[in-house]
C-alpha positions in Angstrom: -11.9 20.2 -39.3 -12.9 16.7 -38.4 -9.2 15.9 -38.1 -9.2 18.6 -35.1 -12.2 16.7 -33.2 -10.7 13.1 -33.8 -7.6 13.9 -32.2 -9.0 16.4 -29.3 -10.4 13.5 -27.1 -6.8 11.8 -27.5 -5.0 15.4 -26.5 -7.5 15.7 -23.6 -6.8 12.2 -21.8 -3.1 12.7 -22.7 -3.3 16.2 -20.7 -5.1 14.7 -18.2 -2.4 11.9 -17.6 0.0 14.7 -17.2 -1.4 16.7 -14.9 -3.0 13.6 -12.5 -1.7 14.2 -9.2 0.9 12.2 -7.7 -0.8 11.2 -4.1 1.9 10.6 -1.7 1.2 8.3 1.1 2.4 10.1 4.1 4.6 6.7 6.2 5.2 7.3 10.1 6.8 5.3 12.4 5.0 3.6 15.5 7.6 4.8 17.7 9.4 7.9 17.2 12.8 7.2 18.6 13.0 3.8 17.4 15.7 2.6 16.0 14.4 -0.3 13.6 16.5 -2.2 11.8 14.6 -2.0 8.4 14.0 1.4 7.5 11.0 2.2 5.3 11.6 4.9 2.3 7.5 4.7 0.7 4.4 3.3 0.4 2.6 3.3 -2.5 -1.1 2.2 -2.9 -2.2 1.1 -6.4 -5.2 2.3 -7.5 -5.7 5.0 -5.0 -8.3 5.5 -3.8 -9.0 1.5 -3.4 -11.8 0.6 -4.8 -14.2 -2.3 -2.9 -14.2 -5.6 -4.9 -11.3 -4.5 -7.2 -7.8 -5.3 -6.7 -5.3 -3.4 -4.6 -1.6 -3.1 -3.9 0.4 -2.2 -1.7 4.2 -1.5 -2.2 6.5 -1.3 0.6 10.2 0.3 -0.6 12.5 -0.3 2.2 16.2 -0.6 3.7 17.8 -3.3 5.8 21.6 -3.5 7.6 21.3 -7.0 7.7 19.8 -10.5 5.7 16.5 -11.4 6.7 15.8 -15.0 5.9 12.6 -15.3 7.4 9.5 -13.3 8.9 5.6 -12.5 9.6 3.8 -9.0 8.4 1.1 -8.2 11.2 -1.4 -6.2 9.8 -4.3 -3.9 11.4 -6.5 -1.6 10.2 -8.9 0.9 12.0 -11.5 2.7 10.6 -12.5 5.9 12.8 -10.4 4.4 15.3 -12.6 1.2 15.8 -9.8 -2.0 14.7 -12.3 -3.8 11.9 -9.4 -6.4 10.9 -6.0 -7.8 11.3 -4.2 -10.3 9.2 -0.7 -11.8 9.2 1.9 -13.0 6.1 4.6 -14.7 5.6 7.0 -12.2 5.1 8.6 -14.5 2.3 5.2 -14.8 0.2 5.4 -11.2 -0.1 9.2 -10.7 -1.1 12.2 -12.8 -1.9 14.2 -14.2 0.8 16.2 -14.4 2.0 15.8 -10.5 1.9 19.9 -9.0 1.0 21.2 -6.3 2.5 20.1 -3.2 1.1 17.3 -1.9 -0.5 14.1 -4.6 -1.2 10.0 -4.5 -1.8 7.5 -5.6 0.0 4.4 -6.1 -2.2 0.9 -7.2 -1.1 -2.3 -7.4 -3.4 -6.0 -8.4 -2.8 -9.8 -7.6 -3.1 -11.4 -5.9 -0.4 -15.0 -6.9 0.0 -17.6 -5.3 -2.5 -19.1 -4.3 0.9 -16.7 -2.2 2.3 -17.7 0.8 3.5 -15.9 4.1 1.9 -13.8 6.7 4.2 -10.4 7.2 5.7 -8.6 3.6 7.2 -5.4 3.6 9.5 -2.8 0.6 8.6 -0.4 -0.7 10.9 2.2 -3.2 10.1 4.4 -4.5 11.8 7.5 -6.7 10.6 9.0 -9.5 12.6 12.2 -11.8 12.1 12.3 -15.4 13.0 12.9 -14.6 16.5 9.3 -12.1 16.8 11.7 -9.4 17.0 10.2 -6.2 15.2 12.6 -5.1 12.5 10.1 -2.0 11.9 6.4 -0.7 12.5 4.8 1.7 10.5 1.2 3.8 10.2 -0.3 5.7 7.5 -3.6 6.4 6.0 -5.3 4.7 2.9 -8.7 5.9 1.0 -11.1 3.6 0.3 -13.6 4.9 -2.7 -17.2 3.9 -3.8 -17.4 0.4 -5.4 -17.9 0.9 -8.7 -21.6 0.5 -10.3 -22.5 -2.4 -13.2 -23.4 0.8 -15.7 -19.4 2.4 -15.1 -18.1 -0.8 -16.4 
């Protein structure tokens, strides 16, 4: 009988692994009819919802027609529509380059302030070649959660 409660903690979290759900981040372009040059597939955002003063990541899957050996990110973020921040990168700190032909990832990690304020954000980013030309802009939502307390750690 004690074999049965040893092993039901362990059966729950596995059950609970398999039926977590899979959040997609829901990716539009800032233009419609656009036709940009790299072609996003996903976002994904890890953890999700972010939580203040832990690390997040973002993960760009995308597609190119051409090599890209150089470029900026331009970041903004809105929260209820107010902009509260805009940042830029190096696109080349954030991926290889020069970026082949084909499929790449874009990743981007860091701590958001302990005090930033839970809700619903809006991300732009834009990507730029050498020459400023946008090779893509994209929007989606994010989640930011409560900042964990001292007594969940």
């Amino acid at each position: 009988m004690s074999r049965i409660f040893a092993i039901l903690p362990l059966a729950a979290v596995f059950l609970l692994l398999l039926v977590s759900p899979i959040v997609a981040i829901d990716v539009h372009y800032c233009e419609e009819n656009a036709e940009y040059e790299v072609k996003v597939k996903e976002v994904d955002i890890s953890p999700n919802p972010i939580a203040p003063g832990e690390p997040a990541t973002f993960t760009i899957s995308a597609d190119t027609g051409r090599e890209i050996s150089f470029g900026k990110l331009v970041i903004e973020v809105s929260y209820f529509g107010w902009h509260v921040h805009s940042e830029t990168h190096d696109l080349c700190t954030e991926t290889s380059c020069p970026i082949q032909t084909g499929d790449f990832l874009v990743a981007h990690s860091q701590v958001l302030p302990g005090y930033t304020p839970p809700g619903s954000y809006l991300l732009k980013m834009k990507m730029l070649d050498a020459k400023k030309k946008e090779l893509t802009c994209i929007k989606f939502s994010f989640d930011i959660g409560l900042r964990a307390s001292v007594a969940d750690i």
